[in-house]
C-alpha positions as a LaTeX table, in Angstrom:
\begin{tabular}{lrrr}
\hline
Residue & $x$ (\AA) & $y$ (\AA) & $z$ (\AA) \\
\hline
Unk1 & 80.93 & 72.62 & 49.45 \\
Unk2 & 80.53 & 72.38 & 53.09 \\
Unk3 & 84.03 & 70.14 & 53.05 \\
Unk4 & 85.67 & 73.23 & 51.51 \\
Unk5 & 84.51 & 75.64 & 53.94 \\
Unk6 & 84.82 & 73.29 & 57.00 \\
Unk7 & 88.38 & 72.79 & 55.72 \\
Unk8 & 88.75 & 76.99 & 55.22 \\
Unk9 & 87.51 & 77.77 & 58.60 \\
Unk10 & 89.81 & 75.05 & 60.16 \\
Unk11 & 92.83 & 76.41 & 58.68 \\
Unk12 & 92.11 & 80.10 & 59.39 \\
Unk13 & 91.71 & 79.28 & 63.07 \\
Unk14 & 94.57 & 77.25 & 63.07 \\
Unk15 & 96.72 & 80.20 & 61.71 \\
Unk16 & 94.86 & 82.41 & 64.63 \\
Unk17 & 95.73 & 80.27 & 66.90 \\
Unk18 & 99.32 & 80.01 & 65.58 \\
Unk19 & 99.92 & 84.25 & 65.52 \\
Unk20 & 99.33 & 84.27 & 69.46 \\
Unk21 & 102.21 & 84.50 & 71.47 \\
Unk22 & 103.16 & 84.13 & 75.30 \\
Unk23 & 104.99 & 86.81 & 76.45 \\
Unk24 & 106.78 & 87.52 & 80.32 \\
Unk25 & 107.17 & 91.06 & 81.67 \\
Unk26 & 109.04 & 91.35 & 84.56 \\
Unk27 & 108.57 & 94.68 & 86.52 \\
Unk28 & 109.72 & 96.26 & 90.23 \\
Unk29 & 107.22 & 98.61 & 91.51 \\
Unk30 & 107.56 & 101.21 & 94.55 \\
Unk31 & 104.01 & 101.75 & 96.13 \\
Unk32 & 102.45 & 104.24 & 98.50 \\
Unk33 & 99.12 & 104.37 & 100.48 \\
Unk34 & 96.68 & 106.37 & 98.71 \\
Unk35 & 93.86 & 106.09 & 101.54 \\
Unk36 & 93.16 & 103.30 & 103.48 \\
Unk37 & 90.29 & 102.46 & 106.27 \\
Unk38 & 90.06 & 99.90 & 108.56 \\
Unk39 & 88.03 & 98.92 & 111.64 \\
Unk40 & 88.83 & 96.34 & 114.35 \\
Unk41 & 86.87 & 93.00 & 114.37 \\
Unk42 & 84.02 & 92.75 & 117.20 \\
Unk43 & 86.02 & 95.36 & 119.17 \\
Unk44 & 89.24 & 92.93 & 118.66 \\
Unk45 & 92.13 & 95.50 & 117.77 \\
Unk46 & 94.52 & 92.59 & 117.18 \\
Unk47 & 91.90 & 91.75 & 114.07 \\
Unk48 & 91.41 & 94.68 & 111.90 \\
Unk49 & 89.58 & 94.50 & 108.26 \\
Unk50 & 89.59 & 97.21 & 105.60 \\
Unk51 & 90.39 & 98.83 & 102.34 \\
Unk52 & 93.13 & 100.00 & 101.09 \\
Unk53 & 94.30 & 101.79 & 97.81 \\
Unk54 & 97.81 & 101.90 & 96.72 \\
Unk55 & 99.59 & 104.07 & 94.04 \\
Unk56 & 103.43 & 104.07 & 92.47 \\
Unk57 & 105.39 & 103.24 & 89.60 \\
Unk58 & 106.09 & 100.02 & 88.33 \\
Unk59 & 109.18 & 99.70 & 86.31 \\
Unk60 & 109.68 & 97.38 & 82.94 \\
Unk61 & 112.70 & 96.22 & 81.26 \\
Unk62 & 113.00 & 98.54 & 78.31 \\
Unk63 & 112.29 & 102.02 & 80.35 \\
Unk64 & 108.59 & 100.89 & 80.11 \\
Unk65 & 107.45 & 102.53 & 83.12 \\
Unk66 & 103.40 & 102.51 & 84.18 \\
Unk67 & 101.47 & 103.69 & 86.80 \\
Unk68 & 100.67 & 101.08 & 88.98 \\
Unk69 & 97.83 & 101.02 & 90.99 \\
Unk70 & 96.47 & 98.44 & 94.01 \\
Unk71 & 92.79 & 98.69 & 95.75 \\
Unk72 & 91.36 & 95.95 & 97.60 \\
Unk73 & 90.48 & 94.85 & 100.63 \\
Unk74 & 92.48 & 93.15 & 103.40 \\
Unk75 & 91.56 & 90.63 & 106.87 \\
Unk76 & 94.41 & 90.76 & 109.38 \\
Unk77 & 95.56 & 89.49 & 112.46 \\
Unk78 & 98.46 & 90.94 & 114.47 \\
Unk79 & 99.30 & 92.25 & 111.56 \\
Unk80 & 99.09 & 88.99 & 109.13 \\
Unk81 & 95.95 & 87.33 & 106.80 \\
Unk82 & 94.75 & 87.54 & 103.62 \\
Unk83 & 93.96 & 90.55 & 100.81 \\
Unk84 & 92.76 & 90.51 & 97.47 \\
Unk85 & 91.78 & 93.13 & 95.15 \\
Unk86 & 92.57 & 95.03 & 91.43 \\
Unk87 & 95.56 & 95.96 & 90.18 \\
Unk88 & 95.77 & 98.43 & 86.95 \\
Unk89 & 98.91 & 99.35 & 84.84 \\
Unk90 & 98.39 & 102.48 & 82.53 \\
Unk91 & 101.62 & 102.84 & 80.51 \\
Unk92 & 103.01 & 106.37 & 78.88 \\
Unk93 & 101.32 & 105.15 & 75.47 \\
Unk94 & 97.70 & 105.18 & 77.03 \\
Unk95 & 97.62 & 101.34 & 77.04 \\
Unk96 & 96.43 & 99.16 & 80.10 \\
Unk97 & 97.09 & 96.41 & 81.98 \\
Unk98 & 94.10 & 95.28 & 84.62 \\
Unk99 & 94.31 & 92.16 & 86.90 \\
Unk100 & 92.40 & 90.38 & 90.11 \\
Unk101 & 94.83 & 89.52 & 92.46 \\
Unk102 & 94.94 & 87.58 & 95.98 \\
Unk103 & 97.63 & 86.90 & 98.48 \\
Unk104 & 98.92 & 87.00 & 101.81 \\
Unk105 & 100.71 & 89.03 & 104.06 \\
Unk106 & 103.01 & 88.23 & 107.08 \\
Unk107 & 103.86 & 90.89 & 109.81 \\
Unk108 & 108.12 & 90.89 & 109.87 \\
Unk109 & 109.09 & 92.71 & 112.63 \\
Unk110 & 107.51 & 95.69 & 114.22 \\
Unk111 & 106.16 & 97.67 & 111.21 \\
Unk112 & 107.27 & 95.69 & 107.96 \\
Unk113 & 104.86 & 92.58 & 106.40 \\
Unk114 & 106.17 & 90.04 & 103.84 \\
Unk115 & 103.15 & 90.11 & 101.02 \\
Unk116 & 102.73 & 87.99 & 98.05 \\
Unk117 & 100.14 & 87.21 & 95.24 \\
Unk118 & 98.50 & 85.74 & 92.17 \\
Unk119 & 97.03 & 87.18 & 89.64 \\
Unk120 & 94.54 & 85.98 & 87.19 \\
Unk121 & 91.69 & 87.47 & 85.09 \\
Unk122 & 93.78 & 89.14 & 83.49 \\
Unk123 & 92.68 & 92.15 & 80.18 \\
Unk124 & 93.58 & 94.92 & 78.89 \\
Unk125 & 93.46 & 97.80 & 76.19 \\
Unk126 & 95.72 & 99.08 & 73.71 \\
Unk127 & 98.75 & 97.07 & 72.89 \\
Unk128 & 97.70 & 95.05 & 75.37 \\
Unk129 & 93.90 & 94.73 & 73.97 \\
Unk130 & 92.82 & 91.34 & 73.98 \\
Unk131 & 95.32 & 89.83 & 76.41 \\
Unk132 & 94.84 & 87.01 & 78.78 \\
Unk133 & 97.04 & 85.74 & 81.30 \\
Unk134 & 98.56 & 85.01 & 85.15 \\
Unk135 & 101.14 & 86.54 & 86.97 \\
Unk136 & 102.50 & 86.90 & 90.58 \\
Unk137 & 104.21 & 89.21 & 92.65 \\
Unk138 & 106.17 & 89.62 & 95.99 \\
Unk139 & 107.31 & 92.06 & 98.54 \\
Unk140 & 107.44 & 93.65 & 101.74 \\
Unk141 & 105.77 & 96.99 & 103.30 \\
Unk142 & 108.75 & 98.72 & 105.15 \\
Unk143 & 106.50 & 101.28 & 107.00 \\
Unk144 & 102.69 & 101.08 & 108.58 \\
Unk145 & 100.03 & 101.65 & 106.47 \\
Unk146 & 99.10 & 104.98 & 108.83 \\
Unk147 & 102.62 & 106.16 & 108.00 \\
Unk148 & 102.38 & 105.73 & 104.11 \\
Unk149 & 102.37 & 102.42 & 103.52 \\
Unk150 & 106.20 & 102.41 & 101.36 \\
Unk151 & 106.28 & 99.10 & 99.41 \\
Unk152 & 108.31 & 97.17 & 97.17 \\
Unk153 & 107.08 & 94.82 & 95.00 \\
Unk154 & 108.76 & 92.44 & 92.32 \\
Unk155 & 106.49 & 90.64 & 89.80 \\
Unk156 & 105.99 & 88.91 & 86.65 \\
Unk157 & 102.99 & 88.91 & 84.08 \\
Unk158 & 102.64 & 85.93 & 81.55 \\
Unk159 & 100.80 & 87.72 & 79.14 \\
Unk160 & 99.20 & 85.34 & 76.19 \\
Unk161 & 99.07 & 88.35 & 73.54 \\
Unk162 & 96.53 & 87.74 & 70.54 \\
\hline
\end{tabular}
């Protein structure tokens, strides 16, 4: 008997295992500066640190559009360093998309900065309950973060759907 049932429960996690499937969505977003605080480093205004919360639409193949949102903290120098954070997608069907993320930015020119990052820990609900997954995404900030932030991002999720 316990054969039979090792054999059972072997095959039903095998077919489990078999019905998940690794999906890629692709998506350009358009952000904005939602509120955003900073303070200079031991008096140092060439090192700031803060928070920062961004908000926009990210776009889907499909017309699957979500609102996309960013908030997180950042470490910069002359305008370039580290940030990391939470992202959340909440699609027109209720479901979401939620993600830690962590990247870099680079200061191009005299207002715009070159940002990209990973994500990982990735969950979410609805359609999308259950998922795990990565994902990146890159950009650049075309105005200071004072002056509303306007950002354009291109990323990817690779979603492994249960």
């Amino acid at each position: 008997m316990t054969r039979l049932l090792m054999s059972v429960l072997f095959v039903l996690m095998a077919i489990q295992v078999s019905s998940a499937q690794t999906i890629e969505r692709k998506y350009e977003a358009v952000m904005h500066v939602r509120t955003s605080h900073n303070l200079p480093v031991l008096e140092n205004k060439d090192h700031i640190v803060g928070i920062a919360a961004f908000r926009g639409l990210a776009i889907f193949p499909n017309d699957d559009v979500a609102v996309h949102q960013y908030e997180g903290w950042f470490d910069l120098t002359k305008g370039s360093g580290p940030f990391h954070g939470y992202a959340l997608w909440t699609f027109q069907d209720g479901s979401q998309i939620t993600a830690r993320y962590a990247g870099s930015a680079r200061k191009v020119g005299e207002e715009g900065v070159a940002v990209a990052a990973k994500f990982d820990e990735i969950s979410g609900t609805g359609r999308y309950r259950g998922v795990k997954g990565s994902g990146a995404f890159a950009g650049r900030r075309l105005d200071a973060i004072d002056k509303g932030g306007s950002t354009y991002l291109q990323g990817k999720l690779t979603l492994d759907m249960p």
